[in-house]
C-alpha positions as CSV (number, residue, x, y, z in Angstrom):
1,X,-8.3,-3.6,-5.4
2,X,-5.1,-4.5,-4.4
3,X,-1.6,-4.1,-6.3
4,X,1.3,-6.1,-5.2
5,X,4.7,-4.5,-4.7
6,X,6.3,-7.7,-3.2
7,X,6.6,-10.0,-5.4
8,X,9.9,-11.5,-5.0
9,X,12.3,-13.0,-7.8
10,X,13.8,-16.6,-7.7
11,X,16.6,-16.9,-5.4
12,X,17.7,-19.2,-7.6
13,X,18.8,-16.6,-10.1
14,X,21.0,-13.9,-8.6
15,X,21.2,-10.6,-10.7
16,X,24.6,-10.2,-10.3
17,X,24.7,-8.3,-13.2
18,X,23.0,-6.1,-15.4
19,X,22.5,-8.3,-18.4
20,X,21.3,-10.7,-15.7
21,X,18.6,-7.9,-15.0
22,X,18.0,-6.9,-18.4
23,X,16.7,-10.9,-18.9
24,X,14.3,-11.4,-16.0
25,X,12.9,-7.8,-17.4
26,X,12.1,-9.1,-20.7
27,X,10.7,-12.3,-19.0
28,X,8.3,-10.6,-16.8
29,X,7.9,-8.5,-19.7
30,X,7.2,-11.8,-21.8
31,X,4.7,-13.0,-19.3
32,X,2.7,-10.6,-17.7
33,X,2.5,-7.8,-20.3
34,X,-1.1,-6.7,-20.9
35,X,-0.7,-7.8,-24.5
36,X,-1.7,-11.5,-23.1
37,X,-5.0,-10.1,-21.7
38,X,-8.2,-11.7,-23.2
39,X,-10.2,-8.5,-23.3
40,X,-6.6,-7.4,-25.8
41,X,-7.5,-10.6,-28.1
42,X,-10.9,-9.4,-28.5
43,X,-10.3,-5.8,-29.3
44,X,-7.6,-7.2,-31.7
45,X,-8.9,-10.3,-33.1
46,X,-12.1,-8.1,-33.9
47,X,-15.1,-9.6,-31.6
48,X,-15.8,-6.7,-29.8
49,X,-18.6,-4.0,-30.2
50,X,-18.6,-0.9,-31.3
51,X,-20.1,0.0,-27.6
52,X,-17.1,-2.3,-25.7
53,X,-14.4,-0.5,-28.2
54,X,-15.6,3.2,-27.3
55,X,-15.7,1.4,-23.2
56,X,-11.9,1.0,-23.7
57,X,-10.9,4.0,-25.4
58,X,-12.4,6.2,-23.1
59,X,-11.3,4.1,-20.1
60,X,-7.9,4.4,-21.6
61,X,-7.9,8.3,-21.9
62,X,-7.7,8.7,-18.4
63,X,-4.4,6.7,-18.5
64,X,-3.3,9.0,-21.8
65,X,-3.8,12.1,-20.1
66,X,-2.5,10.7,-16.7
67,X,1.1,9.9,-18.2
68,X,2.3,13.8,-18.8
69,X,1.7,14.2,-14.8
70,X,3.3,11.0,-14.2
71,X,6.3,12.4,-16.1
72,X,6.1,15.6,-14.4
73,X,6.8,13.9,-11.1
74,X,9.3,11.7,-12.4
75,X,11.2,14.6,-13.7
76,X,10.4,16.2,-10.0
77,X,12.6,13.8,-8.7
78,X,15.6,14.2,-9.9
79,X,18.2,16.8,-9.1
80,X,20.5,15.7,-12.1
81,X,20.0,18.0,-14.9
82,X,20.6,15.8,-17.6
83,X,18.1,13.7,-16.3
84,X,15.4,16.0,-16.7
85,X,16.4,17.4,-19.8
86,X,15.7,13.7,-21.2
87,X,12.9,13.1,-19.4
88,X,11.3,16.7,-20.3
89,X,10.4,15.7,-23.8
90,X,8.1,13.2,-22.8
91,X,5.9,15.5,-21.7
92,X,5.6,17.0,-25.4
93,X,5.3,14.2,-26.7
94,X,1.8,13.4,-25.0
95,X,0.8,17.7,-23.9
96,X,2.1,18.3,-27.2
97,X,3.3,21.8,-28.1
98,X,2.5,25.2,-29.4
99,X,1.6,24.6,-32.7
100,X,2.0,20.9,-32.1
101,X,-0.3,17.9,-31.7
102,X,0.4,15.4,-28.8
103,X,-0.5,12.2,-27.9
104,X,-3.3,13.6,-25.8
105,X,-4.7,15.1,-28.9
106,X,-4.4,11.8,-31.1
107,X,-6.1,10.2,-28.5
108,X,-9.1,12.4,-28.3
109,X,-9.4,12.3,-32.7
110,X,-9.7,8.0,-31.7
111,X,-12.4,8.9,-29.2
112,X,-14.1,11.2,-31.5
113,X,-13.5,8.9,-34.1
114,X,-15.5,6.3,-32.3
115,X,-18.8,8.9,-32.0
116,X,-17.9,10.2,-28.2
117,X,-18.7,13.0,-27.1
118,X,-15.4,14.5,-26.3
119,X,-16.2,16.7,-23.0
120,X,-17.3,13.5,-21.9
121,X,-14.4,12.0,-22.6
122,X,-12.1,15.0,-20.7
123,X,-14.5,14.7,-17.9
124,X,-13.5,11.1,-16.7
125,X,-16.8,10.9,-15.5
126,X,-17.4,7.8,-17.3
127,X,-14.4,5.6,-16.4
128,X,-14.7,2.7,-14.1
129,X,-13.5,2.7,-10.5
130,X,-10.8,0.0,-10.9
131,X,-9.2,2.3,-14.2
132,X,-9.3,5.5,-12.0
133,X,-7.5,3.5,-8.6
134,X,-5.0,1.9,-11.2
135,X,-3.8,5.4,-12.9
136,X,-3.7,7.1,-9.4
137,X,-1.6,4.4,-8.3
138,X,0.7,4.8,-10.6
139,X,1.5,8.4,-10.1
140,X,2.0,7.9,-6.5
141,X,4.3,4.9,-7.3
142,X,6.4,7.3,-9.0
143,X,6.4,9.9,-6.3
144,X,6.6,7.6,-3.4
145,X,8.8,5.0,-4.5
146,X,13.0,5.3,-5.5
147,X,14.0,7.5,-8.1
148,X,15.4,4.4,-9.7
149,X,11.8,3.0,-9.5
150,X,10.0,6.0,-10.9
151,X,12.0,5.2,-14.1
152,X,12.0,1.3,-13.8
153,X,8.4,1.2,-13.8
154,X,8.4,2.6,-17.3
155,X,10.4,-0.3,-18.7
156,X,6.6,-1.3,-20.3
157,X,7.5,0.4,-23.2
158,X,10.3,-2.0,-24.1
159,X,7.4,-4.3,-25.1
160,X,5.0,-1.9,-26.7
161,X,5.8,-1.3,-30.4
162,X,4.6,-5.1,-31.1
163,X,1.2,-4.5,-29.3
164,X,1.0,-1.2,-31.1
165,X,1.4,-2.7,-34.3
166,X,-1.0,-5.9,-33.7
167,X,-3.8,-3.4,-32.8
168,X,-3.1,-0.9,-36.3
169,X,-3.4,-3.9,-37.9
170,X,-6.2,-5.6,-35.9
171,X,-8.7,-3.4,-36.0
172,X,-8.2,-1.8,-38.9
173,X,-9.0,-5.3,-41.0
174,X,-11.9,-6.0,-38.1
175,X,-13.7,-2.8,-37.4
176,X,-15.4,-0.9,-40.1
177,X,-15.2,1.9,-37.7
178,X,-12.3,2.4,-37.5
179,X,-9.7,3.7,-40.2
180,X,-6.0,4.8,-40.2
181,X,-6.6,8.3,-39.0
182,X,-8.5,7.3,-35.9
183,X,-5.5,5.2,-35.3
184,X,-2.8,7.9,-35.5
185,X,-1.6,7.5,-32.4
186,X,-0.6,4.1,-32.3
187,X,1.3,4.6,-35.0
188,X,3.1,7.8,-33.4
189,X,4.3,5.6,-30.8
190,X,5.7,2.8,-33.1
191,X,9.0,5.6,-33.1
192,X,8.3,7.1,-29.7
193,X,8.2,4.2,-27.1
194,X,11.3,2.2,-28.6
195,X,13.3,5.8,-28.1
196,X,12.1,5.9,-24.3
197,X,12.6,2.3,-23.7
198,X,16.5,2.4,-24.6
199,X,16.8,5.5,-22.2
200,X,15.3,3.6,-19.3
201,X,16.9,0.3,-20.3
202,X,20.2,2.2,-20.5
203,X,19.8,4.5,-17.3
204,X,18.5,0.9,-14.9
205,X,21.5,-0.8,-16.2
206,X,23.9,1.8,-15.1
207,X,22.3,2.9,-11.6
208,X,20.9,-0.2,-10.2
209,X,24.5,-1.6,-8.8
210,X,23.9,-4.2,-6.3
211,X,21.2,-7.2,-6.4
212,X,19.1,-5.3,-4.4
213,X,18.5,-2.6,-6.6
214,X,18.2,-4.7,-9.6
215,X,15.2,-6.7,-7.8
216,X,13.4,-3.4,-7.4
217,X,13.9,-2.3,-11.1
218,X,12.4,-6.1,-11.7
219,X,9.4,-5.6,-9.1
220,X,8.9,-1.9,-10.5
221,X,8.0,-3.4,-14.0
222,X,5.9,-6.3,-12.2
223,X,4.0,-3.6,-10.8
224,X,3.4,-1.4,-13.5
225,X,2.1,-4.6,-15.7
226,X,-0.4,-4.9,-12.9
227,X,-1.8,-1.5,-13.2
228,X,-2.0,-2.0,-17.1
229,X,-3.9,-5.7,-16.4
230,X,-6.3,-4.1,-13.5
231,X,-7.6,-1.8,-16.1
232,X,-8.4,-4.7,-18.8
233,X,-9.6,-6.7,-15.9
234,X,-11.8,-3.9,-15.0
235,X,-13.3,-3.4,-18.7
236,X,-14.1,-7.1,-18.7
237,X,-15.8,-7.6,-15.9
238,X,-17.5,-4.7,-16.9
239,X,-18.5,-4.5,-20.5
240,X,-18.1,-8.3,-21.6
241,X,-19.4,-10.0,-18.5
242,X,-21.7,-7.1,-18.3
243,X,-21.5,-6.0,-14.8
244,X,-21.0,-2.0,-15.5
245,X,-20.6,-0.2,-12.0
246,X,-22.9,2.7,-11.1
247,X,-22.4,6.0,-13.3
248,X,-19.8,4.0,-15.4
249,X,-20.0,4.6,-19.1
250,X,-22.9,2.4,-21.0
251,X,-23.2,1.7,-24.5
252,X,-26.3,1.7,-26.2
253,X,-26.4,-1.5,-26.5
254,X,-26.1,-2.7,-22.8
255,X,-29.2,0.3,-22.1
């Protein structure tokens, strides 16, 4: 599998500025978030099974549970208090707290929800290769790359309130297995991704000062929308064309 950390912008457009940057992020944003993934119209629009929709949620844990470490080494990077102190609640919001759910925990109530086994689920053994090399990636984007970068490549979240509401209201009028408490934490982040999005909207604008900068804020996104379309592009090859990889997850009705 390979993810591509070159892709240039048009020379024809210099950002020169920061609004300039702000609109090629919403255009990539526009056209290669992973809300225009097939495999995202079928869990939405309702054609999937019961077996393909348990194939994506537990595929998707490892990426839930992958996010507070992600956010642990973003936070790593930065020698600026404030910084941290911002950042630090992101870890909360998915660990969760003493006394406090997380997103962690709302994810596992969707997996249980959907009649798997949940130390199966924390076990990972399940996931496919591709989801596994995708997440991984993306923590050591974060570690490797700019500090700048680190918080770039969150800039997803800008567009994820609309797919988070499409998929409430998707598969809650398609699926009879699923109902609004299974889908708690979609609706959690309906208030928590639009609050991280301004931050990192609002830090990007201010720190990336010359073109160069702003180009790798632009190709930080671009690559974080291609580890979110690898893992869809996994679970389709894998659970609608039907080519599930040794020790992968299979549901009952592909035994």
């Amino acid at each position: 599998m390979s993810l591509d950390l070159s892709t240039s912008l048009s020379p024809a457009r210099p950002l020169d500025s920061a609004d300039a940057m702000e609109e090629r992020l919403r255009e990539i944003g526009a056209a290669r978030y992973h809300d225009r993934h097939p495999f995202h119209h079928m869990l939405h629009g309702g054609e999937l099974t019961r077996g393909q929709v348990q194939a994506w949620a537990l595929n998707r844990y490892y990426y839930q549970c992958t996010i507070p470490v992600k956010d642990a080494v973003v936070i790593s990077r930065f020698r600026d208090r404030a910084t941290r102190i911002e950042w630090r609640h992101r870890l909360e919001d998915h660990d969760g707290a003493e006394g406090a759910e997380g997103g962690i925990d709302r994810w596992l109530i969707l997996t249980d929800g959907l009649g798997l086994d949940r130390a199966y689920v924390e076990s990972t053994e399940g996931i496919l290769p591709a989801t596994r090399f995708a997440v991984e990636a993306y923590v050591h984007f974060v570690r490797d790359r700019s500090p700048l970068e680190a918080i770039a490549s969150c800039l997803t979240e800008l567009f994820a309130p609309n797919i988070h509401a499409t998929r409430i209201s998707g598969m809650l009028s398609h699926y009879d297995f699923v109902n609004p408490t299974v889908m708690a934490y979609f609706q959690r982040r309906l208030t928590q991704a639009p609050r991280d999005a301004d931050y990192a909207l609002r830090y990007v604008r201010e720190h990336a000062r010359t073109p160069e900068e702003r180009a790798a804020v632009c190709n930080a996104l671009i690559f974080k929308t291609q580890v979110l379309w690898t893992q869809l592009d996994a679970l389709h090859h894998a659970y609608v064309l039907g080519h599930v990889p040794p020790g992968a997850f299979v549901p009952e009705e592909m035994r």
